[in-house]
C-alpha positions, -999 to +999 in steps of 0.1 A: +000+000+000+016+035-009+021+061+018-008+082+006-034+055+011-018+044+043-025+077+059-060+080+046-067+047+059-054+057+099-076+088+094-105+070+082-100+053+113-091+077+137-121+091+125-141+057+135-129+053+167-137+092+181-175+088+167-174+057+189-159+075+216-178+106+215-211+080+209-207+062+238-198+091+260-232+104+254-247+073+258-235+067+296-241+107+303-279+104+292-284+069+311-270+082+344-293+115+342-324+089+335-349+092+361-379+069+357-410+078+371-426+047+396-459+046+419-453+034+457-470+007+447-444-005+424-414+005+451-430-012+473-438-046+455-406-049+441-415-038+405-392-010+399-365-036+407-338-036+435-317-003+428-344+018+432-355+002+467-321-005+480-318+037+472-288+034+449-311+045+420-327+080+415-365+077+402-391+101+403-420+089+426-457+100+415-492+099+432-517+117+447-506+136+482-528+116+508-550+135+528-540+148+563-510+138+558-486+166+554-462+179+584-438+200+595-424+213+629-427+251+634-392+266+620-385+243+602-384+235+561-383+199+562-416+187+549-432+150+553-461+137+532-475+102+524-480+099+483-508+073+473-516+054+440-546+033+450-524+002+458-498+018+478-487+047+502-456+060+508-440+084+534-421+117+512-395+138+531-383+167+517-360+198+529-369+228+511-397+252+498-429+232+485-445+248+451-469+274+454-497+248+442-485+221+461-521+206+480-531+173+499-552+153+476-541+165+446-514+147+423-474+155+427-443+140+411-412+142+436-377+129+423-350+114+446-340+083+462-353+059+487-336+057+520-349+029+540-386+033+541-391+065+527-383+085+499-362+112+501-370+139+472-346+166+464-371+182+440-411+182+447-433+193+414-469+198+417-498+203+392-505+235+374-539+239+377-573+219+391-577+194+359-537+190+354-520+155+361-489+145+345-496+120+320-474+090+331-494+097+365-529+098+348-519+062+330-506+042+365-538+058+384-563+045+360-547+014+361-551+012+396-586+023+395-595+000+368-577-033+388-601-019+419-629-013+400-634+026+411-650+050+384-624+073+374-629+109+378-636+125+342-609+144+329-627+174+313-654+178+345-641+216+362 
C-alpha cells in the first residue's frame, strides 16, 4: 500500500474510533441522568427492581398527596407527606420550599431516592392547575382504579 493510502486509511479510522468514543460518552451521560417515574406501589412490590429500593437508584416517585398527611415542625423546612396510587402509600420527606400549588389530595411527582422506608425527594413538582396530572401519573392511576374497580374521575369535569 503506498504512503498516501496508508494515511487515509489511519484517518478513516481515527475518524471511526472518536465517533465511537464521542457515541458512547453520550450514551452513559444520558443513562446516568435517566430518572424513571414509579408509583409506591411498584417501590413497594418490588416492581421497579432492586436499585431503586435499595436507594442506589434515583427515580421520580408519582401519586396523589394523601390526605392529612402533610407535616412540619414550626421553624422548620423539612416537609413529610405520604404519596398514594390506589395500591400503595408511601411516606415523602423533603428539605426545602414546596410549590406554590403544592395541596393534599391533589397529584405530585417528587424525584430522589429511597432511603430505608421513605423516599427522600430533592425536588417536589406539583400540578398546574385543578384538571392537570402528569400524564405518566394519569396512566398508572387508572390502572389502579381499573384493577379496583373505582370510576375514574372525568378528565374534562371543572
Amino acid at each position: 500500500m503506498n504512503p498516501i493510502r496508508r494515511r487515509r486509511l489511519l484517518w478513516v479510522l481515527a475518524l471511526v474510533v472518536a465517533a465511537g468514543l464521542a457515541a458512547s460518552l453520550v450514551a452513559m451521560a444520558l443513562t446516568r441522568n435517566v430518572a424513571y417515574l414509579y408509583t409506591p406501589h411498584e417501590v413497594i412490590s418490588g416492581a421497579a427492581g432492586p436499585d431503586v429500593a435499595s436507594g442506589q437508584a434515583r427515580f421520580r416517585l408519582g401519586g396523589m398527596v394523601a390526605k392529612d398527611s402533610f407535616s412540619r415542625e414550626e421553624g422548620s423546612l423539612e416537609s413529610r407527606f405520604d404519596v398514594i396510587d390506589g395500591d400503595g402509600r408511601m411516606t415523602v420527606v423533603y428539605q426545602g420550599i414546596l410549590p406554590d400549588l403544592f395541596r393534599e389530595d391533589q397529584s405530585v411527582v417528587a424525584t430522589g431516592r429511597m432511603r430505608g422506608d421513605h423516599f427522600v425527594a430533592e425536588e417536589v413538582l406539583a400540578k398546574h392547575d385543578e384538571t392537570y396530572m402528569p400524564k405518566e401519573v394519569a396512566d398508572k392511576m387508572g390502572q389502579a382504579h381499573a384493577k379496583h374497580d373505582v370510576e375514574a374521575p372525568d378528565a374534562g369535569a371543572q
